[in-house]
Biopython code that builds the backbone (N, CA, C, O; Angstrom):
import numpy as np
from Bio.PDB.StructureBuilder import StructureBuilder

atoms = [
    (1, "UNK", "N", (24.065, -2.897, 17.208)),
    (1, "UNK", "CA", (23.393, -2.209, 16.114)),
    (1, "UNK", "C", (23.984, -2.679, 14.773)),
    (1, "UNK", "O", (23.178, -2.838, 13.856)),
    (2, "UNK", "N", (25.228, -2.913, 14.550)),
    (2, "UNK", "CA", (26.020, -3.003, 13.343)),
    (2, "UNK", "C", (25.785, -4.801, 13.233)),
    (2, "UNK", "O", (26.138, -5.206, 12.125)),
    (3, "UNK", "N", (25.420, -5.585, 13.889)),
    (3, "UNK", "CA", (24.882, -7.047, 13.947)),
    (3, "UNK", "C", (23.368, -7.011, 13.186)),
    (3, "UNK", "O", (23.038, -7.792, 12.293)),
    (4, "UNK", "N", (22.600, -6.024, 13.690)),
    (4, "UNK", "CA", (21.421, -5.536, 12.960)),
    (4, "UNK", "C", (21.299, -5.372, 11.574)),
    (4, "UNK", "O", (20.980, -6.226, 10.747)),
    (5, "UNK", "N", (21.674, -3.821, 11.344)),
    (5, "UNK", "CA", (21.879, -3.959, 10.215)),
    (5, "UNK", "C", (22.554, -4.744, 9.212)),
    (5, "UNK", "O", (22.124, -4.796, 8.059)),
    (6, "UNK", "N", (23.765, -5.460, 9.655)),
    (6, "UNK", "CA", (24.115, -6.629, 8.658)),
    (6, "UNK", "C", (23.415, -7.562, 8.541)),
    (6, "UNK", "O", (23.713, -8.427, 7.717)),
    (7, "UNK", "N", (22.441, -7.657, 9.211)),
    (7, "UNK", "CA", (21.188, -9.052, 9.385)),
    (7, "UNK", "C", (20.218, -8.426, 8.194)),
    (7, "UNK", "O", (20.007, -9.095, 7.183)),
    (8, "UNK", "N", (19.656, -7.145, 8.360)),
    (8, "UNK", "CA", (18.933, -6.753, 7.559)),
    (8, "UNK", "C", (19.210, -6.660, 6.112)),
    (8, "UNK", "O", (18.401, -6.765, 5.190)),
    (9, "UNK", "N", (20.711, -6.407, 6.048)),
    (9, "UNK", "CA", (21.250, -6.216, 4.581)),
    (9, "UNK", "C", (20.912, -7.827, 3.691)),
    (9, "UNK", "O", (20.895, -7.946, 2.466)),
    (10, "UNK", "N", (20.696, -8.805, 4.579)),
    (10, "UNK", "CA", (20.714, -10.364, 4.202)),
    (10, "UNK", "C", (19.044, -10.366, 4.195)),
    (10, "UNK", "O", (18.353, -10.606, 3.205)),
    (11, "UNK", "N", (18.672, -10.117, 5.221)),
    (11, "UNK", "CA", (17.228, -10.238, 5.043)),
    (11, "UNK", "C", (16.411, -9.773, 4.250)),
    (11, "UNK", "O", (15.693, -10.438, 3.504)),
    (12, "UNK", "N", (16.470, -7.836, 4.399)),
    (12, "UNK", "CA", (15.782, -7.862, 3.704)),
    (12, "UNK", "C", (15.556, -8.103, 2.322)),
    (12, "UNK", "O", (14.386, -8.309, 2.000)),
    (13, "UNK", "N", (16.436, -8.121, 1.428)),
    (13, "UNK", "CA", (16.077, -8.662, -0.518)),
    (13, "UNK", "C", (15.732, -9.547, -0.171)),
    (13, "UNK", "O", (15.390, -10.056, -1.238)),
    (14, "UNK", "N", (15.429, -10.513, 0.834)),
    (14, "UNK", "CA", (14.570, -11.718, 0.946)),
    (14, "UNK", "C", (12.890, -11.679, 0.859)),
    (14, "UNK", "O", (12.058, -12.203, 0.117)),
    (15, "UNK", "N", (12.825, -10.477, 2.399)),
    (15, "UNK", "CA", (11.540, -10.126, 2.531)),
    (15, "UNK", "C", (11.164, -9.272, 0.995)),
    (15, "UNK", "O", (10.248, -9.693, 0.289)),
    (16, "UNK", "N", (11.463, -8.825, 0.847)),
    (16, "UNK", "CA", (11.238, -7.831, -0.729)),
    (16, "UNK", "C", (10.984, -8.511, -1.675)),
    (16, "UNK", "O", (10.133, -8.091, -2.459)),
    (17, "UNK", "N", (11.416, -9.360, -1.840)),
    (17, "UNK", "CA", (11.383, -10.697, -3.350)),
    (17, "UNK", "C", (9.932, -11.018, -2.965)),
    (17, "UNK", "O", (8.915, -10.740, -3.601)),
    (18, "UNK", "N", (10.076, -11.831, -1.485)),
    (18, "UNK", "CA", (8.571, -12.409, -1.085)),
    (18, "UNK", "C", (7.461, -11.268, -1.174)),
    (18, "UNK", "O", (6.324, -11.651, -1.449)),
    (19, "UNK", "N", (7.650, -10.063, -0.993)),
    (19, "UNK", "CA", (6.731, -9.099, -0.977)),
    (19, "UNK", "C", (5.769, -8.970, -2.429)),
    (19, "UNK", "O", (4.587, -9.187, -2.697)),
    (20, "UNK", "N", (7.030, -8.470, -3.230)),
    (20, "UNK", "CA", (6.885, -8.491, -4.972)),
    (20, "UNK", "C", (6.167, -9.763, -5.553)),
    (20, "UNK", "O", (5.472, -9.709, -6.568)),
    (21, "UNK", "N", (6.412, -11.035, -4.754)),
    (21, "UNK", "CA", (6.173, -12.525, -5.434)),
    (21, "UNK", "C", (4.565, -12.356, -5.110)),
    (21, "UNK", "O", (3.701, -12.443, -5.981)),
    (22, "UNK", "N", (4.314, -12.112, -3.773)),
    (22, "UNK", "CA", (3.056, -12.333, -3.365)),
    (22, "UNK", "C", (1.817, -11.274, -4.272)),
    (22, "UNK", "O", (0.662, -11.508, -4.630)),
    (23, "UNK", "N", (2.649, -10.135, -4.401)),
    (23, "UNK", "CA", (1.713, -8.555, -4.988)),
    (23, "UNK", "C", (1.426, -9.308, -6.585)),
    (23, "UNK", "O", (0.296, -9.450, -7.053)),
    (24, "UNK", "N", (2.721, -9.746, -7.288)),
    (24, "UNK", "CA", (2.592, -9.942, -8.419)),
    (24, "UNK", "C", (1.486, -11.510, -9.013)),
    (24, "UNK", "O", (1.250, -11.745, -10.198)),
    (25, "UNK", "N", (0.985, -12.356, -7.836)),
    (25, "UNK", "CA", (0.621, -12.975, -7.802)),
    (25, "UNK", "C", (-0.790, -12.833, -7.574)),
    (25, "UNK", "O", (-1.466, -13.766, -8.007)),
    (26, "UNK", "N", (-1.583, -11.626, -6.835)),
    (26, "UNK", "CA", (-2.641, -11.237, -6.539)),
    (26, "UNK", "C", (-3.245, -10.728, -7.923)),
    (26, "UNK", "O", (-2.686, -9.951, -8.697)),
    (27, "UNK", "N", (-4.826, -11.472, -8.127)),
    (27, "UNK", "CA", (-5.662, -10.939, -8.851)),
    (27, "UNK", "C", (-6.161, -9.249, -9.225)),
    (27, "UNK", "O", (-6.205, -8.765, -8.095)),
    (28, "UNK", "N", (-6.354, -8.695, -9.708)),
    (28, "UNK", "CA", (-7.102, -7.551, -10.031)),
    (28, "UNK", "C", (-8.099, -7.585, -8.809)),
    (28, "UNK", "O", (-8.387, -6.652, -8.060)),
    (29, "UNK", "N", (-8.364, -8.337, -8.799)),
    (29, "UNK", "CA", (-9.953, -8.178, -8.314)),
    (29, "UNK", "C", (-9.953, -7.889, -6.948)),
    (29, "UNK", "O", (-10.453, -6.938, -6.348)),
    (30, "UNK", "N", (-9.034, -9.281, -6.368)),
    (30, "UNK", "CA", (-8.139, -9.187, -4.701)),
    (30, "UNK", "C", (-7.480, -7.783, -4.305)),
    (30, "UNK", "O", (-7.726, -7.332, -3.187)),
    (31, "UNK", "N", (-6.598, -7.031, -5.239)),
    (31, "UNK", "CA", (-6.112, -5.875, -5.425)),
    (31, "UNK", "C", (-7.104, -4.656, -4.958)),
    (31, "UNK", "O", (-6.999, -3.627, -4.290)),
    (32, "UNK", "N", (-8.117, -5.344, -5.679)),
    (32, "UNK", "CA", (-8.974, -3.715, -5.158)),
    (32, "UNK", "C", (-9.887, -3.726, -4.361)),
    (32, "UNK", "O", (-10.398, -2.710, -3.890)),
    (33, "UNK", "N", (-10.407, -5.583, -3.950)),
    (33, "UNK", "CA", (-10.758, -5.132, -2.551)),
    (33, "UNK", "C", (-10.257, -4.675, -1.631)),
    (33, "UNK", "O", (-10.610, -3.718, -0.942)),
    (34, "UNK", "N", (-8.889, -5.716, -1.512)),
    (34, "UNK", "CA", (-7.743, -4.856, -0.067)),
    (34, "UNK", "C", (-7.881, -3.184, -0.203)),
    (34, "UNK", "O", (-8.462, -2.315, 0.448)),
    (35, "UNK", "N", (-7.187, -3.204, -1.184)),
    (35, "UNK", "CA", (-7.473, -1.487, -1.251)),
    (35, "UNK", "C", (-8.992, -0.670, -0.789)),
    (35, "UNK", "O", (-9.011, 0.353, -0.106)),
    (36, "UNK", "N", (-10.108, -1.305, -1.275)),
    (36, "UNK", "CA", (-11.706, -0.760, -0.685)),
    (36, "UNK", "C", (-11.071, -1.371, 0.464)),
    (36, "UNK", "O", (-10.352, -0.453, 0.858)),
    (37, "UNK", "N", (-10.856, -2.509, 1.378)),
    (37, "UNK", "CA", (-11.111, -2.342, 2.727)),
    (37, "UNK", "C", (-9.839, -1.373, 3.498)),
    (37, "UNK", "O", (-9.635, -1.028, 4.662)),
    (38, "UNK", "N", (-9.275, -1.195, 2.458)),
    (38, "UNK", "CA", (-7.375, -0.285, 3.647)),
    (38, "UNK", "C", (-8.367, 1.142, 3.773)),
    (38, "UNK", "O", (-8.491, 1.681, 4.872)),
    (39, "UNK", "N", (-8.908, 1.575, 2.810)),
    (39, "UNK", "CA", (-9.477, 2.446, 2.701)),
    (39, "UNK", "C", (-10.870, 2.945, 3.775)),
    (39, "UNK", "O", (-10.980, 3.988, 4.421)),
    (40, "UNK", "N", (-11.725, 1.906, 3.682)),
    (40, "UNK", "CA", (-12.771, 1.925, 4.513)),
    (40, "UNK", "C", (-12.481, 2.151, 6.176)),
    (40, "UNK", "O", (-13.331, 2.608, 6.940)),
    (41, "UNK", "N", (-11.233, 1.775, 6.545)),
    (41, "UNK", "CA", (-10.817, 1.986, 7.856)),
    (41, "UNK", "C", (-10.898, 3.041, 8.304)),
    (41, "UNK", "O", (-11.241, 3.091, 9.485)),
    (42, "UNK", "N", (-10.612, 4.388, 7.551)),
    (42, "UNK", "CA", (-10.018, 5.634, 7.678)),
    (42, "UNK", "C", (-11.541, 6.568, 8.282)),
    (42, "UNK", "O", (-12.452, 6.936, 7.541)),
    (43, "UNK", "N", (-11.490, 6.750, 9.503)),
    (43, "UNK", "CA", (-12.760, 7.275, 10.194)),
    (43, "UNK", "C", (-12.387, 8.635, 10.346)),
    (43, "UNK", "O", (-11.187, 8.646, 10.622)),
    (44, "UNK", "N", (-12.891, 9.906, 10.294)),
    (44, "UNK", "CA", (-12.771, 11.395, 10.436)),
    (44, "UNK", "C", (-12.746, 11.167, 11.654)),
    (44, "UNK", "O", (-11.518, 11.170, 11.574)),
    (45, "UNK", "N", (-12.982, 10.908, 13.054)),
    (45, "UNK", "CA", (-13.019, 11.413, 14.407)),
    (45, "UNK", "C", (-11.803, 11.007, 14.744)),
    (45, "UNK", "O", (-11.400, 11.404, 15.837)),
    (46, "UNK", "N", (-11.145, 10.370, 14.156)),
    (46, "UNK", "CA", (-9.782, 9.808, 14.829)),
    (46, "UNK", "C", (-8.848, 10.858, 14.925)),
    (46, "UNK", "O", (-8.205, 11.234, 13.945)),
    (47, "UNK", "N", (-8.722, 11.403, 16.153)),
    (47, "UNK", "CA", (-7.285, 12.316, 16.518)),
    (47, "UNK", "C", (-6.446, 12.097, 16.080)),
    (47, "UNK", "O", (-5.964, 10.964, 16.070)),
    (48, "UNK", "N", (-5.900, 13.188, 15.498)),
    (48, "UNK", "CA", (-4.620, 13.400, 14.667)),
    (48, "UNK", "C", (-4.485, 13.015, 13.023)),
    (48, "UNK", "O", (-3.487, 12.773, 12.344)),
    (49, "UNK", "N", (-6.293, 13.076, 12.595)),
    (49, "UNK", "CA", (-6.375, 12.760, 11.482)),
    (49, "UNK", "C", (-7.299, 13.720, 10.796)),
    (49, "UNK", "O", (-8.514, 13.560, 10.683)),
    (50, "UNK", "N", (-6.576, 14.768, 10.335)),
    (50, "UNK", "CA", (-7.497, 15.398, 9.295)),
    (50, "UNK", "C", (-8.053, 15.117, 8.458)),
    (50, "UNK", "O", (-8.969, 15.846, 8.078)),
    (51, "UNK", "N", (-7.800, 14.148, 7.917)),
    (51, "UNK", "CA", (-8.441, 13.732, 6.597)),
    (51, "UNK", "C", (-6.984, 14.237, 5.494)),
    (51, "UNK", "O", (-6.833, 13.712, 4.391)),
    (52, "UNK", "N", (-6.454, 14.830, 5.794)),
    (52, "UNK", "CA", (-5.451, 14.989, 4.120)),
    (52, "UNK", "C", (-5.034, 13.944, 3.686)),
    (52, "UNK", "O", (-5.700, 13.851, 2.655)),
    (53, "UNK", "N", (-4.375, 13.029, 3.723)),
    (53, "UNK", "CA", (-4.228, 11.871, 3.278)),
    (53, "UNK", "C", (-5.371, 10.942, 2.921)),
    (53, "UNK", "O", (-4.975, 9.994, 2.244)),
    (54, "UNK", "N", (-6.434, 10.933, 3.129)),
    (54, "UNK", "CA", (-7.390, 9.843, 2.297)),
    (54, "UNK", "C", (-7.427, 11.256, 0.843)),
    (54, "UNK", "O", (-7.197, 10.954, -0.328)),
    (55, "UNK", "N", (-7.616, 12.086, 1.100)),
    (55, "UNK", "CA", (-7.831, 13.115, 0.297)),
    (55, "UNK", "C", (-6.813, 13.260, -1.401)),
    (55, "UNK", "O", (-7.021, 13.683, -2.538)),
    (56, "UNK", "N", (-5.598, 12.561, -0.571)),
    (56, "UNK", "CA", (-4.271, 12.537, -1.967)),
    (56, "UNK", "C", (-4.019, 11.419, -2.297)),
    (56, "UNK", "O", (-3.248, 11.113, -3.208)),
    (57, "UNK", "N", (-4.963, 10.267, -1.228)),
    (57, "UNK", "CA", (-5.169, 8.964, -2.008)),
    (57, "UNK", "C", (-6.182, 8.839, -2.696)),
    (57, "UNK", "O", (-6.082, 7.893, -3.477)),
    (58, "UNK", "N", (-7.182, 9.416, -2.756)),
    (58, "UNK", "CA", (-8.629, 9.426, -3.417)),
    (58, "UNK", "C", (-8.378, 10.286, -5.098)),
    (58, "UNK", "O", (-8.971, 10.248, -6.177)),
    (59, "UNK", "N", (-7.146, 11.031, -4.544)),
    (59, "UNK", "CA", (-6.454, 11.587, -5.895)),
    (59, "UNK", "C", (-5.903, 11.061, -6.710)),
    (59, "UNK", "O", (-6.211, 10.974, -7.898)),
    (60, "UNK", "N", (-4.943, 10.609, -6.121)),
    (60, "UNK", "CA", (-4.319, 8.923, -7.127)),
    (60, "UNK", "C", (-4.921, 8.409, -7.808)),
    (60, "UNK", "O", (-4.909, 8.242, -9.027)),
    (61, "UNK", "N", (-5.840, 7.948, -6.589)),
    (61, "UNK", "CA", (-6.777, 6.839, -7.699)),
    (61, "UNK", "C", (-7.544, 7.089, -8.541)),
    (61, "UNK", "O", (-8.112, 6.218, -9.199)),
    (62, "UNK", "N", (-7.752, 8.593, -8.723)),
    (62, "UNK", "CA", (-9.106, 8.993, -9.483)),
    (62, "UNK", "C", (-7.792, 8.984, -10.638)),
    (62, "UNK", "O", (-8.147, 8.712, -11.785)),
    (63, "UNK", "N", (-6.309, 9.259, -10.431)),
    (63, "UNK", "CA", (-5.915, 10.182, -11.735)),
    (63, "UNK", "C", (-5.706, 8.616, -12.216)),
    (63, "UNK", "O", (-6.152, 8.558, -13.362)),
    (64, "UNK", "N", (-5.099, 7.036, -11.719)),
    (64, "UNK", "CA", (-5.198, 6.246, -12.085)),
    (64, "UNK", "C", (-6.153, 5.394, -12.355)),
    (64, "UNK", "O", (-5.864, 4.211, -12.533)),
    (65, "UNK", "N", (-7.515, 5.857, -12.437)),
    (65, "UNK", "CA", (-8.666, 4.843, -13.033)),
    (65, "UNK", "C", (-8.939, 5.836, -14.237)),
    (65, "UNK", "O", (-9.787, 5.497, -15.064)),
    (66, "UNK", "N", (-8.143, 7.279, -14.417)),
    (66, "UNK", "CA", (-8.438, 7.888, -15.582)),
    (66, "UNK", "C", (-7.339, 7.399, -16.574)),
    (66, "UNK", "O", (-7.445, 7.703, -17.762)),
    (67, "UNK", "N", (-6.297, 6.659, -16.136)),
    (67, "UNK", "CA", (-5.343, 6.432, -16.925)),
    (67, "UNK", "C", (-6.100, 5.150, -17.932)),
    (67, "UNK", "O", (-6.201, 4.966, -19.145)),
    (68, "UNK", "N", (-6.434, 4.601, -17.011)),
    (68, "UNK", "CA", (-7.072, 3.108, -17.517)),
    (68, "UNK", "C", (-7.939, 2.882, -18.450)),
    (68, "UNK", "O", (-7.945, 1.867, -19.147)),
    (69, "UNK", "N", (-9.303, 4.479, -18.590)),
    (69, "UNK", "CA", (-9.843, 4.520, -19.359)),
    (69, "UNK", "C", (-9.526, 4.983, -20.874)),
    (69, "UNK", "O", (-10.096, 4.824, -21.954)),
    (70, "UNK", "N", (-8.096, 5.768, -20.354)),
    (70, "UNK", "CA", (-7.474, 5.979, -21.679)),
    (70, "UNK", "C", (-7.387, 5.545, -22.684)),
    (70, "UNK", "O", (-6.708, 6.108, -23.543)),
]
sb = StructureBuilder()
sb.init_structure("model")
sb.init_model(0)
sb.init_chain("A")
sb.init_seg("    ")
for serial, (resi, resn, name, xyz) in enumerate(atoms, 1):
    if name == "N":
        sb.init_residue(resn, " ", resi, " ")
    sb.init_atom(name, np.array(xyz, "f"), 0.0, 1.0, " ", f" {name:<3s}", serial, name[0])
structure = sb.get_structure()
């Protein structure tokens, strides 16, 4: 376990840099399709899914496309 986590302590700011490099590199436009399709996945019949969570993401985004129009 302690081989692990010292692997991870090296790895991950690696994976993280690459994460940030790739996000900060994506268009507007790319941005909000991924987001319409992460979104579109989310089906009501799926067990163990009430719906609250699309519900406080649909919140977000409404309070951040109100920021924008600001």
């Amino acid at each position: 376990m302690r081989q692990w986590v010292d692997h991870w302590k090296v790895v991950g700011p690696i994976l993280e840099a690459e994460r940030w490099a790739r996000l900060l590199a994506t268009s507007e436009d790319d941005l909000r399709r991924q987001s319409l399709d992460l979104l579109a996945l989310w089906q009501p019949g799926v067990a163990g899914d009430d719906g609250e969570a699309i519900v406080l993401q649909q919140r977000a985004f409404a309070l951040l496309r109100g920021r924008d129009r600001a």
